[in-house]
N, C-alpha and C positions, 0 to 999 in steps of 0.2 A: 513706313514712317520710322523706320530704323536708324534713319540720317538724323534722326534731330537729336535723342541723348547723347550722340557720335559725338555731332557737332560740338554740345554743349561744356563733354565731356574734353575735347579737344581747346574748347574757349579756356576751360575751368585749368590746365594745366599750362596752358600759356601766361592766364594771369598769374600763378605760383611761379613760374620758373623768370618770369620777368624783373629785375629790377626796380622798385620805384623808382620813379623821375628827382632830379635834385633841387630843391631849388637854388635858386640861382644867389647868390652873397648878392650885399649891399654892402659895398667900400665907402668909406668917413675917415676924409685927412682932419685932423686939430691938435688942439695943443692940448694938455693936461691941465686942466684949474685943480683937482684933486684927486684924491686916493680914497676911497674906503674900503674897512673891509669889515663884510658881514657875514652873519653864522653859518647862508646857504652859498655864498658866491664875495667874488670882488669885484666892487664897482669903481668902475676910470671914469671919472668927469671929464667934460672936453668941451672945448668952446663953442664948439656947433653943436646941432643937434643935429639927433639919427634919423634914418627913414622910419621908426616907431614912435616918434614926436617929443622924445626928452636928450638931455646930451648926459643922462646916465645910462653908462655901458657896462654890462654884467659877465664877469664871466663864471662859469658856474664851478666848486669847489670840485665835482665828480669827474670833468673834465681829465685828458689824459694831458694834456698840454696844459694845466692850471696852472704849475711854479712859472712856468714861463716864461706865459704872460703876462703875469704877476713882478716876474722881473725885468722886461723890458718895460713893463707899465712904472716903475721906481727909475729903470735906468732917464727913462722919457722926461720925467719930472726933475727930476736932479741936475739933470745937464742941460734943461731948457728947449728939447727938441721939439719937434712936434711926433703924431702917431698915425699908423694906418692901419683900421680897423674894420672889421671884416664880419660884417653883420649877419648871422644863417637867421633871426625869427625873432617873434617878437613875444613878448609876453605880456600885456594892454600896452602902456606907454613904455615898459623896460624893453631896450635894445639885447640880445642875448649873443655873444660873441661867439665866433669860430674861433678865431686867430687873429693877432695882431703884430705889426711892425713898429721900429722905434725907425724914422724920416733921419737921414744925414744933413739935414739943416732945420 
């Protein structure tokens, strides 16, 4: 029965050396109704709602891409475009953002 800690031991360093799985983004085209910004993240209003069931979208302040987003999310509203945004999870009903685009129409 020497096979079986082998084995287990062999299970036990495949799961460490494996990557988690990713999930998979949730993409949301809309237009910008508004901007906020609050103390943990900025949130993009948008005409639709997310696959989390609100059309406020979060993006979070610790993020390495935050001004970014942040600024195509102003560039989006000022010029009247629409945005594509790029859902990783959810937080109850808050959409919590990857990344997002500013639409050439």
């Amino acid at each position: 029965m020497r096979i079986v800690p082998v084995l287990f031991a062999g299970i036990g360093f495949l799961a460490a050396v494996t990557p988690p799985a990713q999930a998979a983004l949730t993409v949301v085209h809309g237009r910008v109704v508004n901007l906020y910004a609050d103390p943990s993240d900025f949130v993009i209003e948008l005409d639709v709602a997310g696959a989390c069931g609100s059309k406020f979208f979060h993006i979070q302040r610790n993020r390495a891409n935050f001004k970014e987003v942040t600024a195509v999310s102003l560039t989006a509203i000022s010029t009247g475009k629409t945005m594509t945004l790029f859902v990783e999870s959810c937080a109850g009903d808050r959409n919590i953002l990857s990344h997002g685009a500013v639409n050439a129409t």
